[in-house]
C-alpha positions as CSV (number, residue, x, y, z in Angstrom):
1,X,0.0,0.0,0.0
2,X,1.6,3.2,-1.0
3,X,1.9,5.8,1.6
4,X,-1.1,8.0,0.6
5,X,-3.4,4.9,1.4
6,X,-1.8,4.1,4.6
7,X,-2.0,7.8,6.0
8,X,-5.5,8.0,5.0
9,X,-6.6,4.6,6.5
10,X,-4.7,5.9,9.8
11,X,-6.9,8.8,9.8
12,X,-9.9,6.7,9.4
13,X,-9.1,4.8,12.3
14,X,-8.8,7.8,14.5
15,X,-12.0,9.3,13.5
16,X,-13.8,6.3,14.4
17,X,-11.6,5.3,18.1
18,X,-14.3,4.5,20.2
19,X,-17.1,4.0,18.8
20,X,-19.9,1.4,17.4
21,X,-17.1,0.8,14.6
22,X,-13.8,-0.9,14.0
23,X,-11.6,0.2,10.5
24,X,-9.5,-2.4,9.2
25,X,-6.9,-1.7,6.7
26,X,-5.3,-3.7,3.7
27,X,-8.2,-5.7,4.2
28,X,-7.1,-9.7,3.1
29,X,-10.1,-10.4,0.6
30,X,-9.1,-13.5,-0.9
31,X,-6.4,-16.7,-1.1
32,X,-4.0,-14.7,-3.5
33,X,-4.1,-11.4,-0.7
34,X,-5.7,-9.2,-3.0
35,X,-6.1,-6.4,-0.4
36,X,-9.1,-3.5,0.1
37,X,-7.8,-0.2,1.5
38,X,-10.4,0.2,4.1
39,X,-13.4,-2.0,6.0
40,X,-15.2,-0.1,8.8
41,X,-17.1,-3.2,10.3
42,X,-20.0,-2.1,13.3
43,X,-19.5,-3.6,16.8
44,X,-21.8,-4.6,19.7
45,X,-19.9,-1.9,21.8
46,X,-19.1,1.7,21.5
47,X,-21.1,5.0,20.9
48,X,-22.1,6.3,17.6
49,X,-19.9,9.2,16.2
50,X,-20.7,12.1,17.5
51,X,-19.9,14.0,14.2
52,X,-19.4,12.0,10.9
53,X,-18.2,14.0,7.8
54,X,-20.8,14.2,4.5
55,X,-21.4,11.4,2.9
56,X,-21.3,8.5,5.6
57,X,-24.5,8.9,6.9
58,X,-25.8,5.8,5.2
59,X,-23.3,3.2,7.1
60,X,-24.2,-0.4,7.3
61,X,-22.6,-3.0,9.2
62,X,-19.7,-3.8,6.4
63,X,-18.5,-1.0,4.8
64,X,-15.8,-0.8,2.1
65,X,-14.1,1.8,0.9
66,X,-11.3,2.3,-1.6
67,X,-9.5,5.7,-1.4
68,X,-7.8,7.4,-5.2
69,X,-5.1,10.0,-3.6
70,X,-4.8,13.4,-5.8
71,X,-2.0,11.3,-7.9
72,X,-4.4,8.6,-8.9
73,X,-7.9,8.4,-11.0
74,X,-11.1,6.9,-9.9
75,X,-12.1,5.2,-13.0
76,X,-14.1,2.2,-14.5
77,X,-11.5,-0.4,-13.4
78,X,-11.3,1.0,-10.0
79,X,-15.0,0.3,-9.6
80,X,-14.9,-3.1,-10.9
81,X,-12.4,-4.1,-8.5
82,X,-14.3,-2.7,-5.6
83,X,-17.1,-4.5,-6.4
84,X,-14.9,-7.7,-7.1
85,X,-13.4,-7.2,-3.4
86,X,-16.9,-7.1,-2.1
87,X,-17.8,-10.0,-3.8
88,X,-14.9,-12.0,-1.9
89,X,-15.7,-10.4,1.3
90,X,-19.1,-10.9,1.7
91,X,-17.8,-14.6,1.2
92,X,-15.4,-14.6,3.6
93,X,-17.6,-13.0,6.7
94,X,-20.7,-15.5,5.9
95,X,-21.1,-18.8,7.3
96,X,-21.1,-20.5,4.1
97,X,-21.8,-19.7,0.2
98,X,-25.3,-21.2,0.8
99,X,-25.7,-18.9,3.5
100,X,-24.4,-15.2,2.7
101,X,-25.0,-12.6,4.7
102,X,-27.8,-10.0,3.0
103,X,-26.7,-7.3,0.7
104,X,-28.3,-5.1,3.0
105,X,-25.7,-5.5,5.0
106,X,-23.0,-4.1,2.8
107,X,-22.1,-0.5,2.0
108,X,-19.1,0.4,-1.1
109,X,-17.6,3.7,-0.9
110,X,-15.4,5.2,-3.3
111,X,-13.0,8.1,-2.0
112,X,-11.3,9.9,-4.6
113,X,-9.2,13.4,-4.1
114,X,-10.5,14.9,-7.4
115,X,-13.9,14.9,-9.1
116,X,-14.0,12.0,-11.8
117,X,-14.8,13.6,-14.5
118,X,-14.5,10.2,-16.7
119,X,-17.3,8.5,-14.8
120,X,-19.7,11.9,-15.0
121,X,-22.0,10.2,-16.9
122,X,-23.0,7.2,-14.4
123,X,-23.1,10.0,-11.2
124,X,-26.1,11.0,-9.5
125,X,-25.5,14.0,-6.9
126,X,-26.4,13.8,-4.1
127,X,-24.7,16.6,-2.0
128,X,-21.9,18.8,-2.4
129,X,-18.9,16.0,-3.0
130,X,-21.4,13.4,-2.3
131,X,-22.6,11.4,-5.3
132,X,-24.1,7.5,-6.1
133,X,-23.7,4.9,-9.0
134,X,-25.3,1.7,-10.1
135,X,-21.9,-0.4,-10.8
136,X,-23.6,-4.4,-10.5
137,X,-24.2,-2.8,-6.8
138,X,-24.7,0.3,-4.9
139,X,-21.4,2.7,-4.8
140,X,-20.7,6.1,-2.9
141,X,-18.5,8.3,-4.5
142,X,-17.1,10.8,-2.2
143,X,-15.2,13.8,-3.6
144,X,-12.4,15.0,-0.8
145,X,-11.8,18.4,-2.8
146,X,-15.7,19.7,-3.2
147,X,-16.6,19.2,0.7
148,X,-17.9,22.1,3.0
149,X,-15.5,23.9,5.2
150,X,-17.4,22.8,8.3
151,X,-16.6,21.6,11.4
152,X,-17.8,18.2,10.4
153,X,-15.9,17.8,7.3
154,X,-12.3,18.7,8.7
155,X,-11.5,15.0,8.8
156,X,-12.0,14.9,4.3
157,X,-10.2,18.5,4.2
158,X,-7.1,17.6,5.5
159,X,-6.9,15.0,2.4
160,X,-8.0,17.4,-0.6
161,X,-5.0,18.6,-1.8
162,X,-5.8,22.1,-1.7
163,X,-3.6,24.0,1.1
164,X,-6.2,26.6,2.2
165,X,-8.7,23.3,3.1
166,X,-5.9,21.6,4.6
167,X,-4.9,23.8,6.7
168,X,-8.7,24.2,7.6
169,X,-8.8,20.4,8.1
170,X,-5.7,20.5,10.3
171,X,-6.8,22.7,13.1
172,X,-10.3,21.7,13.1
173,X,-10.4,18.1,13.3
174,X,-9.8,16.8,16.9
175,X,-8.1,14.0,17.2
176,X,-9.2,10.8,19.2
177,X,-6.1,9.1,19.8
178,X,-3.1,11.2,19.8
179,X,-0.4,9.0,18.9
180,X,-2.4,8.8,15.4
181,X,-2.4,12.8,15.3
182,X,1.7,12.1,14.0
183,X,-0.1,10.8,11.3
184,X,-0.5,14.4,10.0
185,X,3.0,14.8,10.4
186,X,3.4,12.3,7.4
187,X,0.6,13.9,5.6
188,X,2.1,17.4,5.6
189,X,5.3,16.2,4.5
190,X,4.1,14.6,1.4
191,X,1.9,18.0,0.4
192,X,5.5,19.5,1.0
193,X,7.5,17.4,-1.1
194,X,5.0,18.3,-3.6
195,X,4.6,21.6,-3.2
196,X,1.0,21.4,-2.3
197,X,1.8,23.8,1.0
198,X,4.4,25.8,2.3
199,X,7.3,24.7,4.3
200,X,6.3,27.0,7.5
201,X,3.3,25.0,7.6
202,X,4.7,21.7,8.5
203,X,6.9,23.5,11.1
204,X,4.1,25.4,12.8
205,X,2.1,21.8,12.8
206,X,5.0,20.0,14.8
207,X,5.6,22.6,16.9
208,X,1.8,23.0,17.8
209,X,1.5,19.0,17.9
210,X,4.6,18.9,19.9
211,X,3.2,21.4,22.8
212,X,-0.5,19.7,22.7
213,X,1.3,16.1,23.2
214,X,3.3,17.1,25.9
215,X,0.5,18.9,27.9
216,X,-1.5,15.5,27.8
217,X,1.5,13.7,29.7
218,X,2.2,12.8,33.4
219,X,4.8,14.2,34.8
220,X,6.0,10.4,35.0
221,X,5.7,10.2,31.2
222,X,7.5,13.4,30.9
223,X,10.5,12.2,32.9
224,X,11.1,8.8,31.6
225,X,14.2,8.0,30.5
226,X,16.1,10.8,32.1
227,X,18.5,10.6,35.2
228,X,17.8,12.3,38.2
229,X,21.4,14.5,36.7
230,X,19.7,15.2,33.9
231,X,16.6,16.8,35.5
232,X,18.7,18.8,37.9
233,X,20.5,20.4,35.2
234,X,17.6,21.4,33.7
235,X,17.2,24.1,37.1
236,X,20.2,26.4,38.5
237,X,21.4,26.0,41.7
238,X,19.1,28.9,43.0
239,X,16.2,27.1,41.8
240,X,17.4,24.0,43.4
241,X,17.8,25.2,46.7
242,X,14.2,26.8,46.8
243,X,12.8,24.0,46.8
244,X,14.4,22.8,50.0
């Protein structure tokens, strides 16, 4: 999986952290690993989201998504092998081919950075960057670059290659787990090696993500690995003795 799939299968994890769903990347669909970028599968446990983004308010209880980064095209092909992953999958979470579980069940997303123009034709909108298409089943097109700057939608602006809604994405979306929040770090620094944002933005990011992640710390966290030596030098003298 290239590293614009990873990042944004990362992200998806975060934005659903604990709640009535679990996201499961490079998704094994068959005998010859033929993998899906993203399943987001609902659990017994967990609250809903509290705030989706546009466009998965129609979740079921197997969703698969497949993600096109700003460097890629959602075409024809790509639709075909969503729909050939689902096949495979619905297989492989059933009890037996005489048995599958009902298509009701199933949900196929399609995330792509850029409008596809080549597949305008078969698109029915339904919302801004939200659109559907009969491909032998059901499929959700979601358009990263056309979303709403709103509070909601942070988590699809931080992936639409355009720096102003990046940016946007960046300090609006809150974070679940924090350790995932470095994902961004990754993120920013492929915009920059492409010259999608400025270099001052990646430094004001880690510097901001840097401050946030240390605040949320013990101060046991905070000190480990570091001598009793190296703490003290951390304080002159004068602050030393005030303190006894």
């Amino acid at each position: 999986m290239i590293d614009w799939h990873r990042i944004f299968g990362l992200a998806l994890t975060d934005l659903f952290t604990n709640s009535n769903y679990r996201v499961e990347l490079e998704k094994d669909v068959s005998t010859q690993q033929q993998f899906l970028d993203v399943v987001m599968v609902e659990q017994t446990e967990g609250p809903p989201v509290a705030s989706l983004p546009d466009g998965l308010d129609n979740l079921a209880k197997h969703n698969l998504l497949t993600y096109k980064s700003h460097q890629e095209t959602l075409d024809k092909w790509t639709l075909k092998e969503l729909v050939g992953y689902y096949i495979a999958y619905r297989k492989l979470v059933s009890p037996d081919l005489n048995h599958l579980r009902p298509e009701e069940e199933f949900r196929l997303y399609a995330a792509s950075t850029h409008y596809p123009a080549n597949l305008d034709k078969l698109l029915t909108k339904i919302q801004t960057g939200v659109y559907e298409l009969e491909f032998c089943h059901p499929i959700r097109v979601l358009v990263l670059s056309q979303f709403p700057q709103t509070p909601n939608n942070a988590f699809w602006q931080l992936f639409s290659a355009q720096a102003e809604k990046v940016l946007y994405g960046q300090k609006n979306y809150q974070w679940r787990q924090l350790r995932l929040s470095s994902v961004v770090n990754k993120l920013f620094k492929r915009y920059l090696l492409e010259d999608l944002i400025m270099s001052y933005t990646v430094e004001e990011y880690v510097k901001n993500y840097q401050n946030d992640f240390l605040q949320s710390l013990t101060v046991e966290e905070r000190l480990t690995g570091l001598s009793p030596d190296e703490v003290l030098q951390r304080f002159s003298p004068d602050e030393v003795l005030q303190r006894f």
